[in-house]
Phi, psi and omega in degrees: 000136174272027191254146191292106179306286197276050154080323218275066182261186179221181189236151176255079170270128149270106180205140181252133192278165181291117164221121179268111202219133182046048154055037184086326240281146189279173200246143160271140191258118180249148202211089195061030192090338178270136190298081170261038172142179175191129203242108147263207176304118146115017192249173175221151185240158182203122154239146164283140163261116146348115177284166174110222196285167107265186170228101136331108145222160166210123160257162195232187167301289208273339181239157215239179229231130177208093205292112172279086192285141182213148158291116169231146199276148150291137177065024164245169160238158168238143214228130135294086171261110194281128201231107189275185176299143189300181194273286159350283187296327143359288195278315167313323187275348170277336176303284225264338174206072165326316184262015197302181179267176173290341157305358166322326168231158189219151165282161189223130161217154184242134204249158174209131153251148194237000000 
């Protein structure tokens, strides 16, 4: 479990913004590794957290995990927006390495605490 035996999480808000990019296809959101939701376009997830570092990812089939560490507060939130790869780039990378791995493109998120 990622939640605190003595109360002390914070939330962890999540939200990927709309943009149609891998087809809708929803993103998985990991938190240390652990699978804690999949976001499509326009949704948010809000998990409670243990406070202190964690690690923030998020991959779909075609783009990989690229672990974002963030600080969570107790009883705060830290709110995550996932800005998936531009379309462009996408397309390039599928163009130029059908078979690359998935890490090829990265999802990129910007952290806030509120």
């Amino acid at each position: 479990s990622l939640r605190a035996p003595d109360g002390r999480d914070g939330i962890v808000d999540v939200i990927r913004q709309r943009r149609q990019v891998c087809r809708g296809q929803p993103c998985v959101v990991l938190i240390d590794g652990v699978e804690v939701g999949r976001l499509r376009n326009g949704v948010r997830i809000q998990v409670p957290v243990a406070s202190g570092p964690h690690e923030l990812s998020v991959l779909t089939m075609r783009f990989g995990p690229d672990p974002v560490p963030m600080q969570v507060d107790p009883h705060k939130t830290t709110q995550a927006t996932v800005h998936a790869p531009s379309p462009l780039h996408a397309m390039r990378t599928k163009l130029a390495l059908p078979s690359a791995p998935p890490a090829t493109a990265r999802w990129a998120v910007s952290l806030s605490q509120g």
